[in-house]
N, C-alpha and C positions, 0 to 999 in steps of 0.2 A: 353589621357584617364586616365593612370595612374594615372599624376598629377592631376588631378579633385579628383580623389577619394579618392589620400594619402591627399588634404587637404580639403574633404569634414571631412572626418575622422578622421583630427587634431581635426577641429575645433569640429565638433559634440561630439568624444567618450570618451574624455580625461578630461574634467569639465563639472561640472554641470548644472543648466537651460535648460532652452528652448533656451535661445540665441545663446547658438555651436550650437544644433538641426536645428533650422532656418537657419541659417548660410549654414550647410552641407546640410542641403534638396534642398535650395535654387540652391547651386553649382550643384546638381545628377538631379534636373531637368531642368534644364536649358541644358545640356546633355544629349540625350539620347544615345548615343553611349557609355555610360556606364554601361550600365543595366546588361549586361551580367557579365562584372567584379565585379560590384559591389555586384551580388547574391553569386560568387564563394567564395569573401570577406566573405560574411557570413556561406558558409560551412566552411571554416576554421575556424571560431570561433566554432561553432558546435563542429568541431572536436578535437578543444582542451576541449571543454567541459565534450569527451568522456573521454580524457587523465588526468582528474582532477575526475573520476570516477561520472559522470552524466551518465543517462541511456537516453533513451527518455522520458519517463513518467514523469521522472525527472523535464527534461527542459522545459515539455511545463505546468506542475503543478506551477514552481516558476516562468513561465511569467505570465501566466494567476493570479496569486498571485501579482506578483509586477506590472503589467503591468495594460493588461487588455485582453479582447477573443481576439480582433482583432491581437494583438501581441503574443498570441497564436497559430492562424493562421498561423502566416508570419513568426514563428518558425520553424510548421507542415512542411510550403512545404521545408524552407531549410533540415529539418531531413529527410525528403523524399530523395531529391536528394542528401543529402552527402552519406545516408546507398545504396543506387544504387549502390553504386561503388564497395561496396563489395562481394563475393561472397559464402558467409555465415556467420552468425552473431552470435551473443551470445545468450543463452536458454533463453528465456523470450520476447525476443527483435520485434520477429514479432507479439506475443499478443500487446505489447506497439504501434508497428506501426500501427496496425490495427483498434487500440486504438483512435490515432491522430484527430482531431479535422479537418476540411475542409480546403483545404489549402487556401489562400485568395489572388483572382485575383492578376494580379500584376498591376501599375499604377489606382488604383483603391481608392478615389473615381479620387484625381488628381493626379501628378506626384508631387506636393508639398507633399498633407498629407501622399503618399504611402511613399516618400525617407525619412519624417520625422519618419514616426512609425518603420522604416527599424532602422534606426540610434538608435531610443531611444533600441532596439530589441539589436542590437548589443554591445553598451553601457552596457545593461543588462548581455548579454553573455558574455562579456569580463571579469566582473568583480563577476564571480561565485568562488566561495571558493574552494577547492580543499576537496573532502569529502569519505569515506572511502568505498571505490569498493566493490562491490557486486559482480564482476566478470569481466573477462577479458574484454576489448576494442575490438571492428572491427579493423579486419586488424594488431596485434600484433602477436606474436607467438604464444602465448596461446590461443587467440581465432580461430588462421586458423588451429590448430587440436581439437577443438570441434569436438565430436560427434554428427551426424544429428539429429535435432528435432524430435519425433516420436508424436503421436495423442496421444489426451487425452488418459490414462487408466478407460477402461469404469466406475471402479469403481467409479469416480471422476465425469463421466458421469450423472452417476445416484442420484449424491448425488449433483450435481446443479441441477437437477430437481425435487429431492425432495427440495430443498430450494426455487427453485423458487414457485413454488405450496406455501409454506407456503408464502412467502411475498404477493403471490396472492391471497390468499382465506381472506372471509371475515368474518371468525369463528375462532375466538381463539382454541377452541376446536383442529379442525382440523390443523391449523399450528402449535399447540402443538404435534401433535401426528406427522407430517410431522418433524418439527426441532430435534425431536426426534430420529427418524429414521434414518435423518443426520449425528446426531454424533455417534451415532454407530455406521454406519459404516464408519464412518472418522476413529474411535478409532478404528474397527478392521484392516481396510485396512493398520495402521499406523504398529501394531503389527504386521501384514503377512509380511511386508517386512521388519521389523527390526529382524525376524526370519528366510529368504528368503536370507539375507545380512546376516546372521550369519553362518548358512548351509552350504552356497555356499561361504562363505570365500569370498565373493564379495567384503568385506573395504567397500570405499567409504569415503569422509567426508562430516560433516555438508559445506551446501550453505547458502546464505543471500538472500532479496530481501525486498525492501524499498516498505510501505505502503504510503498513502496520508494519513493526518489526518488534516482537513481541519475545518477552526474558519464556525461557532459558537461553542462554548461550548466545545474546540477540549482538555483541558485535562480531560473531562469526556470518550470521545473520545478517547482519548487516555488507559485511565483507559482499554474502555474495551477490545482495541486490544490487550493489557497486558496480560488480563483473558485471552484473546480467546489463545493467545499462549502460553503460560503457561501451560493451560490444552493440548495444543497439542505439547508438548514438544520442545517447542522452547522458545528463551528468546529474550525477544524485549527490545529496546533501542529508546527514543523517542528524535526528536532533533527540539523542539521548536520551532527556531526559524526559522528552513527551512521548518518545515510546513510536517514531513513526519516521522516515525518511521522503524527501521530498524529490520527486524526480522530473527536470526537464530535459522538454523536448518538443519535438514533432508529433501531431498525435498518433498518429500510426506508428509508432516509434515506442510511443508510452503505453497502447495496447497491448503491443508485445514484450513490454519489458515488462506487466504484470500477470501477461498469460506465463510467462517463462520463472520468472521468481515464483508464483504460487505453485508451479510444479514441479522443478526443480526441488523445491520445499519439501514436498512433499514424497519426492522417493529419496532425496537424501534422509532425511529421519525414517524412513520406511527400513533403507539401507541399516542406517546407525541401528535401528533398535533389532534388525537381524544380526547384525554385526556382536553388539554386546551380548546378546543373547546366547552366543558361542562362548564369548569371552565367560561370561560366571557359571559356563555349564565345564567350562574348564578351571575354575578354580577363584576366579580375579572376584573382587570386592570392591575397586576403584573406577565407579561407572563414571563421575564427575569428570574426573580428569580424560579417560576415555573419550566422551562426548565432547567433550570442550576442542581437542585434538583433533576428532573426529570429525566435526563440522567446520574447524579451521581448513585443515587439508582440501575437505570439499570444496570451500570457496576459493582457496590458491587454485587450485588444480584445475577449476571449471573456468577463471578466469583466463587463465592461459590457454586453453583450449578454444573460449567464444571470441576473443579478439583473435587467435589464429584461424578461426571460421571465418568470421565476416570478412576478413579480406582476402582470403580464398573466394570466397564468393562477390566479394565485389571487383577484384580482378577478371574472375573468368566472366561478369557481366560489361566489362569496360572493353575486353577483348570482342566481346560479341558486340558491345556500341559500334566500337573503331570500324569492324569488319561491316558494318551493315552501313557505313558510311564512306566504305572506300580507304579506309585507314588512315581520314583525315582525323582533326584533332581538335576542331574548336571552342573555342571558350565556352561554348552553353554544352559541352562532353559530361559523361558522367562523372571523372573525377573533379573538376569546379566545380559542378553542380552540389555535389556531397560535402565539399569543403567547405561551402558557402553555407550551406545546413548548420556546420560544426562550428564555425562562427557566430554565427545567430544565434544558436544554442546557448553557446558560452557566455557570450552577452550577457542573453537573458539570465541565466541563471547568477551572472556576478551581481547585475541589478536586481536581483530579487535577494539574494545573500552576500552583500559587502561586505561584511566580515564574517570569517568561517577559521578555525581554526583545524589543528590535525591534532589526532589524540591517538598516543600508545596506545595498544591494545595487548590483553593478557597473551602471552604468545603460549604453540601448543606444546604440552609437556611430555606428550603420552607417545611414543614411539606406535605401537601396536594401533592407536588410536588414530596416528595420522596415517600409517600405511593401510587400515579399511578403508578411512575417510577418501586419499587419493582412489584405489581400488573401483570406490562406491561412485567417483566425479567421471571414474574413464567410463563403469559402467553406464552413467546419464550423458556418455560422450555426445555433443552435437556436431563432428563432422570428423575427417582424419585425425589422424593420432598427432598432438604436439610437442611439442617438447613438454619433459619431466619435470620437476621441483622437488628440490633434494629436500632431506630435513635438516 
């Protein structure tokens, strides 16, 4: 059994084509008293995936990118059964599993195409880059003294379901006044505990956690997860060409900067695809360019709007410090306390990416496309009106 597998595995994982593929599917089904070895096979790749700083979300984002669902799948049920083994895992890790995609039968549709999509899977996992950790591995030392997962904090609670309500409703009006509500209290709940962690000499440092930013149009996309953590005091790092941006921060910080980019997300292309759908029932044929414009403008527009939020809101909460202390001023006040966050922040994130570069981006061409687009960021406005951005 062994040898079946070590030279299905020569042949398939190690060159390119279909011909190794062929070759090793051929061998694994012609066998079936391999099956079991050959799945464990792939939990160990898995697990060096973990060792080269891949999460789950990770892995089954850049199959389903390079591959395709079905090798998404046939990732799922290995990540399934390698994270079994352990007996607590890293903070984020059972959102990702729960996450995961249906795992997909095994010998399914035959035992040729299932051992070939196995191989081309493994192939893939083999040859993943080694990329900078968000947090410890299962099963290392630092992960088996984590502290137990606890339930959502209701605040966090309430602020995905005012966002859900706005990506639901069919009134700008009222998803304006819902996304609104949102970040206030994203922005207050940020400041109770960077004042909560200051009191109580709790420390703490900034954590990480990798976004998807997924083509079409992913450096407007990117643009606005930039905005969205920026205004929540984190600083994101975007990596092309893996398809995923990296954001730190505080974790209360990094909750809400991925409750607010996934919906933002999602009524700006809500917007876009109303928006063009005007445009070709009047005549236009140029959705590309449209779009591309369209989601640039979003992301200028909303960024300028949440950094003019947050410090709206972190003034009128500084006002209310001051006052509730006699309108003294000192050093452990809300604005040290917040700068000190921004520091630390910074930090970390230079220590985790020492070298980062800055890259043009295609700028927007479409006139018609950036004025929905703006239109569409005032409609997902999260607080007073701020200043414009011309074209």
């Amino acid at each position: 059994m062994e040898s079946v597998i070590d030279r299905a595995c020569a042949a398939a994982l190690y060159a390119d084509g279909d011909e190794g593929l062929d070759v090793g599917a051929s061998l694994l089904a012609a066998d079936p008293s391999a099956d079991e070895e050959l799945h464990r096979r792939g939990e160990e790749f898995v697990r060096r995936a973990w060792s080269r700083g891949w999460q789950p979300a990770d892995v089954v984002r850049i199959v389903r990118r390079e591959l395709d669902a079905t090798g998404a799948a046939l990732a799922s049920a290995l990540i399934t059964a390698e994270t079994a083994r352990y007996g607590r895992l890293p903070p984020r890790w059972a959102d990702q599993l729960a996450a995961l995609p249906a795992p997909e039968p095994r010998n399914r549709p035959d035992r040729f195409t299932y051992a070939s999509a196995l191989l081309e899977l493994y192939r893939l996992l083999l040859r993943l880059p080694v990329i900078e950790p968000v947090g410890p591995p299962p099963g290392t030392a630092d992960g088996l003294h984590l502290p137990p997962a606890h339930g959502e904090p209701r605040m966090l609670t309430r602020i995905r379901a005012l966002l859900a309500k706005a990506e639901a409703t069919g009134f700008p009006e009222e998803a304006e006044a819902l996304t609104t509500k949102a970040q206030e209290l994203m922005a207050r709940h940020s400041i109770d505990e960077a004042l909560l962690a200051a009191r109580t000499h709790a420390g703490g440092t900034p954590g990480a956690c990798r976004i998807g930013v997924d083509a079409p149009y992913e450096s407007a996309k990117a643009i606005l997860l930039d905005a969205v953590a920026s205004a929540n005091r984190c600083r994101a790092v975007w990596n092309s060409d893996l398809g995923f941006t990296t954001v730190v921060g505080f974790e209360p910080d990094l909750e809400a900067v991925e409750l607010l980019f996934t919906s933002l997300l999602v009524q700006g292309t809500a917007a876009m695809t109303k928006a063009e759908a005007g445009q070709r029932a009047g005549g236009r044929k140029r959705t590309k360019t449209f779009r591309q414009s369209f989601l640039m403008a979003y992301a200028q527009r909303l960024g300028s709007r949440l950094a003019a939020d947050t410090a709206r809101v972190t003034a009128a909460a500084d006002t209310g410090d001051r006052a509730g202390r006699g309108g003294e001023a000192p050093a452990q006040g809300l604005l040290p306390v917040l700068a000190a966050r921004d520091v630390a922040v910074t930090d970390a994130a230079e220590r985790m990416f020492p070298r980062t570069t800055t890259s043009r981006v295609r700028g927007a061409t479409d006139a018609e496309g950036w004025d929905h687009g703006t239109a569409a960021a005032d409609r997902a406005s999260m607080g007073g009106r701020g200043p414009g951005i011309t074209r």
